[in-house]
N, CA, C and O of each residue as an XYZ file, in Angstrom:
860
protein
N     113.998    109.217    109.432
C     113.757    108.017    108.648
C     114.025    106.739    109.436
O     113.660    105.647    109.001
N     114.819    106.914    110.877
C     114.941    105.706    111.386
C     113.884    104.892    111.989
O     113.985    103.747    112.430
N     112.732    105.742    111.938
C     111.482    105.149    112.138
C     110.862    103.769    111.144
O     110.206    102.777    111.464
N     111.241    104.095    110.233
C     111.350    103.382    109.113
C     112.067    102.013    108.724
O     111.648    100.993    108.176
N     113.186    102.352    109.170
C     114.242    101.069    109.106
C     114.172    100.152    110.177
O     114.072     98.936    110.013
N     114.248    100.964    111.745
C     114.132    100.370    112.810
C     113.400     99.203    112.514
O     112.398     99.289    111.803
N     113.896     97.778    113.117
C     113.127     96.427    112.895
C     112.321     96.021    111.373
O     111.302     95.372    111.135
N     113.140     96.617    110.648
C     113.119     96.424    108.808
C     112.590     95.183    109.213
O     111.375     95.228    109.401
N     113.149     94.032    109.416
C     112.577     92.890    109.174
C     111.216     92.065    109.771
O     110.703     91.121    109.169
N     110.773     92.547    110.947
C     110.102     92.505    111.694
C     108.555     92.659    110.783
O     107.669     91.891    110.409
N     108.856     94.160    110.695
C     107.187     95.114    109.699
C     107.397     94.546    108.657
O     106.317     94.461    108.072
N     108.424     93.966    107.908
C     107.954     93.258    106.582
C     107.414     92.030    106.921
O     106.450     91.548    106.326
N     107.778     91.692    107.511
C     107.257     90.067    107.779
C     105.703     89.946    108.749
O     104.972     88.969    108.918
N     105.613     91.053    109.154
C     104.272     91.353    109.391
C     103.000     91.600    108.539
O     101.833     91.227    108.667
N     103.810     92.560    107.389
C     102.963     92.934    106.625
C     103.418     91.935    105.054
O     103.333     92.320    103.888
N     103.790     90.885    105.460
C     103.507     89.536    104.336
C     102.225     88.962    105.020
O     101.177     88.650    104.454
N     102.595     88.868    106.692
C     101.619     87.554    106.982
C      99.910     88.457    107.003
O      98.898     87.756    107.050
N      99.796     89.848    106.968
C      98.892     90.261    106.965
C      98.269     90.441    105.423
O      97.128     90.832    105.175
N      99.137     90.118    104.593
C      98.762     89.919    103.052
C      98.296     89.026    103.229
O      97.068     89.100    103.291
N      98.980     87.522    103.439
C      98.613     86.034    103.475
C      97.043     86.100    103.957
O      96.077     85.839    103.241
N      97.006     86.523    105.382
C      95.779     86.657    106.022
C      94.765     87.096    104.201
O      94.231     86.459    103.293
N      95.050     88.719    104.616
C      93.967     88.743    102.917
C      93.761     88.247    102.418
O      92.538     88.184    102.284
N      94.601     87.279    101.518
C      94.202     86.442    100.760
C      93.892     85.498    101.129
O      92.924     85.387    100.377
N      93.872     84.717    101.638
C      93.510     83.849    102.211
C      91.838     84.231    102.605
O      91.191     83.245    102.253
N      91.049     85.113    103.102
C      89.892     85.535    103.161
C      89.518     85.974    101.620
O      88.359     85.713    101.297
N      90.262     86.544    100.723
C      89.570     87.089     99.623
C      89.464     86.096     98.816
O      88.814     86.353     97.803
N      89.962     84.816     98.924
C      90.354     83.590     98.002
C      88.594     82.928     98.406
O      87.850     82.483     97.531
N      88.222     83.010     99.887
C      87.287     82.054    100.348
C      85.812     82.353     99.765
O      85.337     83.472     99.959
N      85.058     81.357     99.037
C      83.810     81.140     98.247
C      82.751     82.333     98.988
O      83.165     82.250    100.144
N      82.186     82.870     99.009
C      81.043     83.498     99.294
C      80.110     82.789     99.513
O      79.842     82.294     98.419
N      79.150     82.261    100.539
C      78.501     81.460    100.613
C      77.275     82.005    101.752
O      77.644     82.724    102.681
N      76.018     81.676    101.642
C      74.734     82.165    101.907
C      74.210     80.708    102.749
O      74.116     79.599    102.223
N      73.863     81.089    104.385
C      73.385     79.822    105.103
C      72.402     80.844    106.034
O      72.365     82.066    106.176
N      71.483     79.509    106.698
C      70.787     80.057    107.682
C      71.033     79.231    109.152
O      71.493     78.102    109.319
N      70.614     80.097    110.027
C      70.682     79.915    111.295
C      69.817     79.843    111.522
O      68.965     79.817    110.634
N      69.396     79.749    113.157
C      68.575     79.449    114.050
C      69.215     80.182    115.334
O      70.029     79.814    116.181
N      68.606     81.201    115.149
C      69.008     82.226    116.680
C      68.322     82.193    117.851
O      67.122     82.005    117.648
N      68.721     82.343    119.437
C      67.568     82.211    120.304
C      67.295     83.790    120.095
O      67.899     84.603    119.395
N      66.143     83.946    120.968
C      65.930     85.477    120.645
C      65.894     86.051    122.454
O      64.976     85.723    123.206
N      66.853     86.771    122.811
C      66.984     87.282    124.472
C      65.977     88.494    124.607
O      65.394     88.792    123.565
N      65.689     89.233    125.732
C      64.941     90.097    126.032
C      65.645     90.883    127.187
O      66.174     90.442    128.207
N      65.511     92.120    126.762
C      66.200     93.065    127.656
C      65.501     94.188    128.443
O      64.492     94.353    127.757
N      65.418     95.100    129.506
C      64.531     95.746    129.689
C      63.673     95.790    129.740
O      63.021     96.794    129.454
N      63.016     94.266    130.300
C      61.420     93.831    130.875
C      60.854     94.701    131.850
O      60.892     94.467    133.058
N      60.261     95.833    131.264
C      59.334     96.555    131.934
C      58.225     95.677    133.244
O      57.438     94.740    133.373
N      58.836     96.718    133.935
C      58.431     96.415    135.796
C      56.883     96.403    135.544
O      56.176     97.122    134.838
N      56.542     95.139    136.517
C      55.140     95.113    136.596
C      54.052     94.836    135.983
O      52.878     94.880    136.349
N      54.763     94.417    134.581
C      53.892     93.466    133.338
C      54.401     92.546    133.073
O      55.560     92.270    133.383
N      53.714     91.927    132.496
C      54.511     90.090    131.698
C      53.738     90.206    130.368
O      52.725     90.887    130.212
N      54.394     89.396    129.359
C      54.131     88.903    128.169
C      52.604     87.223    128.550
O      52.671     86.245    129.296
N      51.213     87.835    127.344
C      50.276     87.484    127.768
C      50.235     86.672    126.632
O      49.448     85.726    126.651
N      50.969     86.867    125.591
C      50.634     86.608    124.048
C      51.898     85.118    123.868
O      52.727     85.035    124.774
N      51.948     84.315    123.008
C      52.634     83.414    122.948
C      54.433     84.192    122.532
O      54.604     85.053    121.670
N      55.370     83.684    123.269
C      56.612     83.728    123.428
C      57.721     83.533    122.164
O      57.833     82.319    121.988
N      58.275     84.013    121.555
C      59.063     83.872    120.622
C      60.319     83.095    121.089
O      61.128     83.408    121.962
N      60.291     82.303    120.508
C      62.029     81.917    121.323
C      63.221     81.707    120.475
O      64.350     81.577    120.949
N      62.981     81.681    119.356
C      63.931     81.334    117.593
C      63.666     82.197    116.429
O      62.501     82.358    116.066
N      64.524     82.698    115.885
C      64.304     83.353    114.761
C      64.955     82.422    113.580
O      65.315     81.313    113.975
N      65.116     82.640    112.504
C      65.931     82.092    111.884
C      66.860     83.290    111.426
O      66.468     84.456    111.468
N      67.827     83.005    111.089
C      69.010     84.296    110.555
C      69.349     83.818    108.960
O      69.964     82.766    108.788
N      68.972     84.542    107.944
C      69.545     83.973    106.330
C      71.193     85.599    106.229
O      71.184     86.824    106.349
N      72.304     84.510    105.949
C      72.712     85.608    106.271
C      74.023     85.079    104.913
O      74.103     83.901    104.565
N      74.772     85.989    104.419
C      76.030     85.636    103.431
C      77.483     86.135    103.606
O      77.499     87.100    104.371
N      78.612     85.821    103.186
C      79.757     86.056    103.361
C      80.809     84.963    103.083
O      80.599     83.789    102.779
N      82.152     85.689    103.277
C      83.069     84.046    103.616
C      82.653     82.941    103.743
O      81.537     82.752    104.226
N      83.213     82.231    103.460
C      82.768     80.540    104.330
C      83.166     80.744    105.741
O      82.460     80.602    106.739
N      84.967     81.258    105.634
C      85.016     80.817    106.597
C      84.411     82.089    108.208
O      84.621     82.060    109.421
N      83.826     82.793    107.508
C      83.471     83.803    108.883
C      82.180     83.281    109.367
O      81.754     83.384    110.518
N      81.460     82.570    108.123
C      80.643     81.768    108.449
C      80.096     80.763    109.174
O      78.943     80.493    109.511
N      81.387     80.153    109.384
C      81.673     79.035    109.638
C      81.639     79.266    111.474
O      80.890     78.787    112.326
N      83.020     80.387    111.592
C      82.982     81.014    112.614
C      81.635     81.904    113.152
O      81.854     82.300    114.297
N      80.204     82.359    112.607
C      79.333     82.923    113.104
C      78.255     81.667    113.582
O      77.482     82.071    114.450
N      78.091     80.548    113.282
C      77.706     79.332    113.308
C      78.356     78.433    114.508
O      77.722     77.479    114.959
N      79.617     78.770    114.993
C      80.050     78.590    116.397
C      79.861     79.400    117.103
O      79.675     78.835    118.180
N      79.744     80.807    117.282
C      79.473     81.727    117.975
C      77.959     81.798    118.564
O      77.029     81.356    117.888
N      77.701     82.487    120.113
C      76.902     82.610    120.161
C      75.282     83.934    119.349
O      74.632     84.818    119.907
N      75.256     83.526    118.259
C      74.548     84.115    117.344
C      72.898     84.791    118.830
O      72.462     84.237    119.839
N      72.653     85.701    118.369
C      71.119     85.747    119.311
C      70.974     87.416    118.675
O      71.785     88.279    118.339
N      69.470     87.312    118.727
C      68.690     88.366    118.521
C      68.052     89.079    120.079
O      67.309     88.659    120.966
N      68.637     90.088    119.882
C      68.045     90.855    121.440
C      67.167     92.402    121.304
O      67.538     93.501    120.891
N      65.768     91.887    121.885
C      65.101     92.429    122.080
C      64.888     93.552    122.873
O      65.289     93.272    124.002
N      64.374     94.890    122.827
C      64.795     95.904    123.694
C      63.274     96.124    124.183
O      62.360     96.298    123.377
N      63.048     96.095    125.880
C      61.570     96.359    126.000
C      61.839     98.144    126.429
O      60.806     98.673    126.839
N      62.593     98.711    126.396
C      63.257     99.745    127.464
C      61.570    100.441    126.859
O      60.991    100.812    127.880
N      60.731    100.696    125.702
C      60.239    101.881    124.865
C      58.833    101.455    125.641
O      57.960    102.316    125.753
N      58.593     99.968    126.238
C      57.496     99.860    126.385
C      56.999    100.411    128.038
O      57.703    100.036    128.976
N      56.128    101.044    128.243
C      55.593    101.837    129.687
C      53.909    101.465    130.034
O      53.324    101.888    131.031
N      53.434    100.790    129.225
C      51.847    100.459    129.356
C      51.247     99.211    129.187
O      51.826     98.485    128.379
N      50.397     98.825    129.643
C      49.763     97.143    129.071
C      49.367     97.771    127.307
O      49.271     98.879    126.780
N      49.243     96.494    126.914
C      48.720     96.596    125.400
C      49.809     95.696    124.460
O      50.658     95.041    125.064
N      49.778     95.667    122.918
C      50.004     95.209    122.352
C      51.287     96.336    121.386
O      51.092     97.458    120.920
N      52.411     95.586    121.362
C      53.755     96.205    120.653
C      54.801     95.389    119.433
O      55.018     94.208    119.701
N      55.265     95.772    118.508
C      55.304     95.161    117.595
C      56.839     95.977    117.523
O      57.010     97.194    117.591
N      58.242     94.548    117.311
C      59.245     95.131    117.239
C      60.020     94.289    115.990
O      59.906     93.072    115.845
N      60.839     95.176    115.106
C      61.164     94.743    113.847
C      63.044     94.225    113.767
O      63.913     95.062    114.009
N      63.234     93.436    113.569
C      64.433     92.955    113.707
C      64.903     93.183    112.660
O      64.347     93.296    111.568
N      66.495     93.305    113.078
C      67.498     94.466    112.206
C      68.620     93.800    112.613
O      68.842     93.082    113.588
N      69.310     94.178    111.662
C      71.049     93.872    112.008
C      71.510     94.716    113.529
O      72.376     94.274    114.284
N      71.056     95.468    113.673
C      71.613     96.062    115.161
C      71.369     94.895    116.387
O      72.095     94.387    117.241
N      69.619     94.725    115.902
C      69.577     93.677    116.972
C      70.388     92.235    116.975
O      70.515     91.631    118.040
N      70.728     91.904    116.208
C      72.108     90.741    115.689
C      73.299     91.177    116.038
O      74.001     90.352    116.623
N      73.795     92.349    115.836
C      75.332     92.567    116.376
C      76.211     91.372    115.138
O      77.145     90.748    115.640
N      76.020     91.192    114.171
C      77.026     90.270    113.101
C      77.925     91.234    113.125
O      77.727     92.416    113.405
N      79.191     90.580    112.747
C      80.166     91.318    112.375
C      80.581     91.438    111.316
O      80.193     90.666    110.439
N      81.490     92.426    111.038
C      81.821     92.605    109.650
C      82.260     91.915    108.664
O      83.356     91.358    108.731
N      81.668     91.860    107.852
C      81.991     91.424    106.517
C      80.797     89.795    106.060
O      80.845     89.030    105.097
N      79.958     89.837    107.144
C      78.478     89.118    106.961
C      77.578     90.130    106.697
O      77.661     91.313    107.027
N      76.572     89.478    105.976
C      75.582     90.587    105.297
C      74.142     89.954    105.709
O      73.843     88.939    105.081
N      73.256     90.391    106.629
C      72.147     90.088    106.677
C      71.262     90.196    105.503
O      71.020     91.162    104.780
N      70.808     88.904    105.479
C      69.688     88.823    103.728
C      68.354     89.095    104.828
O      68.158     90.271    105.135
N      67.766     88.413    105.210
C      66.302     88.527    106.123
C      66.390     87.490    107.505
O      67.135     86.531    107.705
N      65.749     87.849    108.021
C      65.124     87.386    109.591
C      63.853     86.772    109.099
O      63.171     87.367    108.265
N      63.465     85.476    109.631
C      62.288     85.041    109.960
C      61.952     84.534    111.201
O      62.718     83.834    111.863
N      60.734     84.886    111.578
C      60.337     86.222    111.202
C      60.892     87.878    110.948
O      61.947     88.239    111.470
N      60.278     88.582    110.316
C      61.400     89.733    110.730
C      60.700     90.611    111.745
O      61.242     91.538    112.347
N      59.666     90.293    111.850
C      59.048     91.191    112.981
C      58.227     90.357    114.340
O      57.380     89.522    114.024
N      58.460     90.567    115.616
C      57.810     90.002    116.705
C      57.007     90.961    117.652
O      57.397     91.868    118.386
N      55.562     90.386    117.354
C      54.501     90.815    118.263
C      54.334     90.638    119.947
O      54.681     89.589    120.491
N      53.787     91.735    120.685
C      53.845     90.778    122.343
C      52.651     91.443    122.687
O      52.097     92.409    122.162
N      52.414     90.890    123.468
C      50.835     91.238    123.916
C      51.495     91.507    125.791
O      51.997     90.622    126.484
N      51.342     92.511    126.074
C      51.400     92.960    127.611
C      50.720     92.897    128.720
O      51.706     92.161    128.764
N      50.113     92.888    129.618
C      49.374     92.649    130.823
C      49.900     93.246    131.904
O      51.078     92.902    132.001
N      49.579     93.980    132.764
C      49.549     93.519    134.311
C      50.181     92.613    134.933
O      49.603     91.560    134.662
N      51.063     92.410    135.631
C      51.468     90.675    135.994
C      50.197     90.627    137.547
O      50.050     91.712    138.109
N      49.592     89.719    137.974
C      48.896     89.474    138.746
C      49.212     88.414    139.878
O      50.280     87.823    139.713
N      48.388     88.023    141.134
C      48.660     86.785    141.750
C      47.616     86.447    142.439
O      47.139     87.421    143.020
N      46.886     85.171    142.676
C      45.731     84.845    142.824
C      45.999     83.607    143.727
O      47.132     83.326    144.117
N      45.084     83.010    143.981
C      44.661     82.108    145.356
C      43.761     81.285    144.687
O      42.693     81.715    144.251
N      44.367     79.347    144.505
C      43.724     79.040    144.051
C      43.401     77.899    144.720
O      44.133     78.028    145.701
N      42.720     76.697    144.909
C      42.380     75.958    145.233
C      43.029     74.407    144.714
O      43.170     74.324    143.494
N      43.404     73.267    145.470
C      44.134     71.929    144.985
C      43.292     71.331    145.196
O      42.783     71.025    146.274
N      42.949     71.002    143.854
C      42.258     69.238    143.674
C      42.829     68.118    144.054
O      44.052     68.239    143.992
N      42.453     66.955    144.465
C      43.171     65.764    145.028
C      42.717     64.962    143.610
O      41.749     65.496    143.068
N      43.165     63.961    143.029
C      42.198     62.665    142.216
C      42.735     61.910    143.027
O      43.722     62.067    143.746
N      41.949     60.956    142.867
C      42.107     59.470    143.567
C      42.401     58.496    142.207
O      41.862     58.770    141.135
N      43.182     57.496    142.335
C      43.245     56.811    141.471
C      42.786     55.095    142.651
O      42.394     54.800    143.781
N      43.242     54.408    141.230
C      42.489     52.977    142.355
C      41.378     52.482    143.163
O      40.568     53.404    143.261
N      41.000     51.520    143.743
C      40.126     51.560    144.656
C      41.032     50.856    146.173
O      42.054     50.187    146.023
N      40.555     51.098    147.293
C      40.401     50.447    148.750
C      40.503     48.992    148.561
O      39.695     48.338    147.903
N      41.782     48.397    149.315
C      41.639     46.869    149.498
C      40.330     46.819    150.090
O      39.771     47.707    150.735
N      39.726     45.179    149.667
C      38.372     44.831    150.114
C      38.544     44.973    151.792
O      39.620     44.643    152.291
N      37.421     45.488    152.659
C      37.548     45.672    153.758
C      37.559     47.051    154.406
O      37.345     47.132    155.616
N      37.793     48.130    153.683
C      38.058     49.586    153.728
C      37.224     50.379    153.102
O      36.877     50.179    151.938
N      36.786     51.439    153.879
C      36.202     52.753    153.545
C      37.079     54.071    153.265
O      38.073     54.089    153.991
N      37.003     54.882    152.637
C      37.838     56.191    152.897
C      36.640     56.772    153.416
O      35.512     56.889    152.937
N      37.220     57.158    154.670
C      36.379     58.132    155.912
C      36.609     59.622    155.618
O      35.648     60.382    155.733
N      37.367     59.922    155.384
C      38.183     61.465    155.654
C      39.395     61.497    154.229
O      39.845     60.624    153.486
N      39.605     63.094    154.366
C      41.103     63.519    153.747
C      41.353     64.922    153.962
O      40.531     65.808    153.729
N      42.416     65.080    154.376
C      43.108     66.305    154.110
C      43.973     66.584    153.183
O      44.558     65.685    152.580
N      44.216     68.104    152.891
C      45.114     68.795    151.942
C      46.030     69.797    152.389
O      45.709     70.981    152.282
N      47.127     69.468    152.876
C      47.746     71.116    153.246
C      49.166     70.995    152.574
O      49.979     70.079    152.699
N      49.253     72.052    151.894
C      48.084     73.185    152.032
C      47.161     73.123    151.085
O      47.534     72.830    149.948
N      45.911     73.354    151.317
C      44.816     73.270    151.208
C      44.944     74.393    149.325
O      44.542     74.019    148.223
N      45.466     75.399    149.603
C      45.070     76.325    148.317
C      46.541     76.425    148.200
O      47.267     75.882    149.032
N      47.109     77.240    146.990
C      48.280     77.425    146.590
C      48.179     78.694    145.795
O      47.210     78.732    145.036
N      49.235     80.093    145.808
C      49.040     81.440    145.215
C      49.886     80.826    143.503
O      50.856     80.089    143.326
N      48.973     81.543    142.516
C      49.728     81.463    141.698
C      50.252     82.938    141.068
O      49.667     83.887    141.590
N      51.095     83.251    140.200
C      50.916     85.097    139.258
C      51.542     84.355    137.819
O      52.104     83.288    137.576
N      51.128     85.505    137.050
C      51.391     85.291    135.699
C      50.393     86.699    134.772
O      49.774     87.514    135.456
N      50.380     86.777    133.513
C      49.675     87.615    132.737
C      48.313     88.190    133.465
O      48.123     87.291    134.285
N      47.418     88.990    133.633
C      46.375     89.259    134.567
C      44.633     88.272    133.926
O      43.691     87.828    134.583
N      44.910     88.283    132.375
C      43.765     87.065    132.091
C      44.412     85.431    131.693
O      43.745     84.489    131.265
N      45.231     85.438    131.852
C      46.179     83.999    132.254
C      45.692     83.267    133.154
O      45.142     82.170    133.068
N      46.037     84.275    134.515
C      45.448     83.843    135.718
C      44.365     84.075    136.338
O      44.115     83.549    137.423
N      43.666     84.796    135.807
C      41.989     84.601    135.729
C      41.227     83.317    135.385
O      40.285     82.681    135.858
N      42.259     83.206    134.102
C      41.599     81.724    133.373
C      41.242     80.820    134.769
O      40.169     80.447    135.244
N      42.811     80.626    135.247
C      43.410     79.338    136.339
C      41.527     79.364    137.510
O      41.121     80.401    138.034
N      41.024     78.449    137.582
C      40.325     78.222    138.472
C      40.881     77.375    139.564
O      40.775     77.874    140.685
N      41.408     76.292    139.496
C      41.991     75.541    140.615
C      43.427     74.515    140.068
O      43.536     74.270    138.866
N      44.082     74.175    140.703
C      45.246     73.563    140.393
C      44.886     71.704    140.564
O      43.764     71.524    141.036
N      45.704     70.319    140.235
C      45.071     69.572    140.771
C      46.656     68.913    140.923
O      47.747     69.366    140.577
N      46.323     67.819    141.503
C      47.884     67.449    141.908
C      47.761     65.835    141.602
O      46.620     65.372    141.576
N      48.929     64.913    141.358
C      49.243     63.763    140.974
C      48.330     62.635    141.363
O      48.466     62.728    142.583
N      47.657     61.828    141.225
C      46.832     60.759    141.244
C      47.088     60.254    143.104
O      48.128     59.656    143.382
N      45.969     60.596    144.325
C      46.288     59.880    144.979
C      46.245     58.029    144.847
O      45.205     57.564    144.379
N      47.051     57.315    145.143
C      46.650     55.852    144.061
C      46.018     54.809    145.715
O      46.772     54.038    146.308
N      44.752     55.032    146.084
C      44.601     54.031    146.999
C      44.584     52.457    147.491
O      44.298     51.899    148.550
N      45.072     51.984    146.081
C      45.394     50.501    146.074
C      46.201     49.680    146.316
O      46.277     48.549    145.834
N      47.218     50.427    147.474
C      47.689     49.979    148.230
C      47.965     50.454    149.946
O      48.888     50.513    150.758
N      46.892     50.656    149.873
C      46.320     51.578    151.447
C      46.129     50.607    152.058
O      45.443     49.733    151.526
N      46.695     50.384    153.484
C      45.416     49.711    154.223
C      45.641     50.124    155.752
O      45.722     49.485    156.800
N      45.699     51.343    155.445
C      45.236     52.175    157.245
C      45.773     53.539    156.767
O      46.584     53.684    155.853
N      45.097     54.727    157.660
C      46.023     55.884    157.678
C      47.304     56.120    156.533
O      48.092     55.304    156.055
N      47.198     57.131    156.383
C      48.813     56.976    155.436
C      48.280     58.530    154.924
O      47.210     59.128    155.031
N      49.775     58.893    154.234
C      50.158     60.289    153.990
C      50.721     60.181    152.415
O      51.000     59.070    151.964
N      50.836     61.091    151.802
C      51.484     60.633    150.377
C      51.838     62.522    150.253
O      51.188     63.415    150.797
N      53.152     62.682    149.293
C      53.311     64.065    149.647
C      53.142     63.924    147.490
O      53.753     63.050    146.875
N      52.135     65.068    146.710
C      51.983     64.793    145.659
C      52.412     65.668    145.258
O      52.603     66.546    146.099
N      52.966     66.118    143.317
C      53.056     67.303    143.040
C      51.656     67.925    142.363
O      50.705     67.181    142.119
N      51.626     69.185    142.118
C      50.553     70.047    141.864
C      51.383     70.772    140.847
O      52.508     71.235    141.034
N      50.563     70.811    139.571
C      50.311     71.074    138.633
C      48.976     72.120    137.997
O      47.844     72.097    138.480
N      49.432     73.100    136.713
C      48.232     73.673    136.246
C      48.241     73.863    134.729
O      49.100     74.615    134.269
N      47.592     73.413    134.106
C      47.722     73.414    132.266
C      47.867     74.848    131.897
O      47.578     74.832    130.700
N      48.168     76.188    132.242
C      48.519     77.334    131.873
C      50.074     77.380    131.431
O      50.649     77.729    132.463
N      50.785     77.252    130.692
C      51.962     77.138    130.517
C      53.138     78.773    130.876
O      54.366     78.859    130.881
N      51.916     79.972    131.166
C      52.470     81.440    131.548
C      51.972     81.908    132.769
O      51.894     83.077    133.150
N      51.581     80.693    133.450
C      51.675     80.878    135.014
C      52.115     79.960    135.702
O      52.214     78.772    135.397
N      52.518     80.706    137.083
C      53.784     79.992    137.568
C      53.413     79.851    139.352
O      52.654     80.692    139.832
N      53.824     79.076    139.988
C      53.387     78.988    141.616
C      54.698     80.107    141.964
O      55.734     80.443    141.389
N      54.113     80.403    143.042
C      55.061     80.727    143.832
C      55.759     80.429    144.872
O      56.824     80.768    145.388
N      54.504     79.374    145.146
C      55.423     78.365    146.528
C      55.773     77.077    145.592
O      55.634     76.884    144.384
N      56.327     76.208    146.747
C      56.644     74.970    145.933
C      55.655     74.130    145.646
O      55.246     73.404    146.553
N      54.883     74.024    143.935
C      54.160     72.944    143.818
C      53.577     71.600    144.137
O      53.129     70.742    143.376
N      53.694     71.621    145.496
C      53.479     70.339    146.261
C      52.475     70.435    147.053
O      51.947     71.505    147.354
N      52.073     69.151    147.523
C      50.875     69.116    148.749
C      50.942     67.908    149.242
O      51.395     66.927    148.652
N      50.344     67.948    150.711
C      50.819     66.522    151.563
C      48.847     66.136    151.733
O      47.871     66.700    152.226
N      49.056     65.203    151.188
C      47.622     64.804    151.369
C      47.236     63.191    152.066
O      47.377     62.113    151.488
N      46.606     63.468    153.764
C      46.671     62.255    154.229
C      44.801     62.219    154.270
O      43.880     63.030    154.171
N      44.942     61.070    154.432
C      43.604     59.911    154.209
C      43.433     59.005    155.758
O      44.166     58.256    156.405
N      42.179     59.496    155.895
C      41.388     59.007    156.993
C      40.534     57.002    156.776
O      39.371     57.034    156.377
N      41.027     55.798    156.990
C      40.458     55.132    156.601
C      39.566     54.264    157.295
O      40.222     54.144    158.330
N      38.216     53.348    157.537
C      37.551     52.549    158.238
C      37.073     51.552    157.623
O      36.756     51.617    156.435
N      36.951     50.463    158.360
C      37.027     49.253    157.750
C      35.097     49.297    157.858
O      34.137     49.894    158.345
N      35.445     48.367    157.142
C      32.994     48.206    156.110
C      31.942     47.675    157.155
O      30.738     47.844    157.346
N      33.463     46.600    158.034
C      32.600     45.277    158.425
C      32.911     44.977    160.037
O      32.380     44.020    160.600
């Protein structure tokens, strides 16, 4: 029995403040809020990319305590996606669940919105594309543009396999010639309106200009 007595005062006063605790949670309102979760991805199957538009937020409707609530609302809340099942291009459809949330106990998932996320798969690819120059401005009076170069001349891009099919050529920042008046170099960035393809070198190009005067 001295198991029992040993530090009598100690285990009672433990097991007050672990009452207090209880109550103190069983006292607190029940209350129903929503979130805004990012949504992560795990097990991105080698050698494809996502072709279809990107999920990045779910919302979470979820109930309990206030205050665990309160505490799941500071926490990093996220929905994680498992690609481990997917092995082929094509189209896959995955349904969100409390597993994929990881909440803890004593929150109750009401629904996910969405509760289900579509992806469209591909091939990932990489292609060779060509840099447009624009010119902006015109030549102080007195000047011709004779010449121009681009190097580099083309730039590789990869992304989804009809993503980057789309991509025909890339074009890069406004050369502005209105304040030229001989030779000169300008280093521009390069850009492409595909928002799921990506360069692989650094988006830039050095583009110099050959100039001769009219008269």
């Amino acid at each position: 029995m001295h198991f029992i007595t040993d530090n009598i005062g100690w285990k009672l006063l433990s097991l007050i403040a672990a009452f207090l605790i209880w109550a103190n949670i069983a006292s607190e309102p029940e209350l129903t809020t929503i979130l805004s979760a990012p949504v992560e991805y795990k097990n991105f199957p080698r050698g494809l990319e996502i072709s279809s538009e990107i999920v990045e937020t779910v919302d979470v409707e979820t109930h309990g305590p206030a205050g665990q609530l309160r505490d799941l609302s500071a926490a990093h809340l996220a929905a994680i996606v498992d690609f481990s099942s997917v092995r082929a291009a094509g189209e896959r459809t995955f349904t969100l669940t409390t597993a994929e949330l990881n909440l803890p106990r004593g929150i109750q998932l009401i629904r996910i919105i969405p509760a289900q996320v579509r992806f469209k798969f591909e091939p990932g690819v990489t292609r060779t594309i060509p840099v447009q120059v624009p010119f902006a401005g015109k030549l102080p009076a007195g000047w011709k543009l004779a010449s121009f170069g681009v190097a580099p001349a083309t730039l590789t891009i990869a992304g989804p396999q009809s993503r980057v099919q789309a991509v025909t050529k890339a074009a890069s920042d406004p050369f502005d010639l209105s304040q030229v008046s001989g030779d000169t170099k300008q280093k521009l960035s390069v850009y492409i309106g595909e928002p799921q393809v990506r360069f692989l070198e650094v988006p830039q190009v050095t583009v110099s200009i050959h100039v001769e005067r009219t008269n």
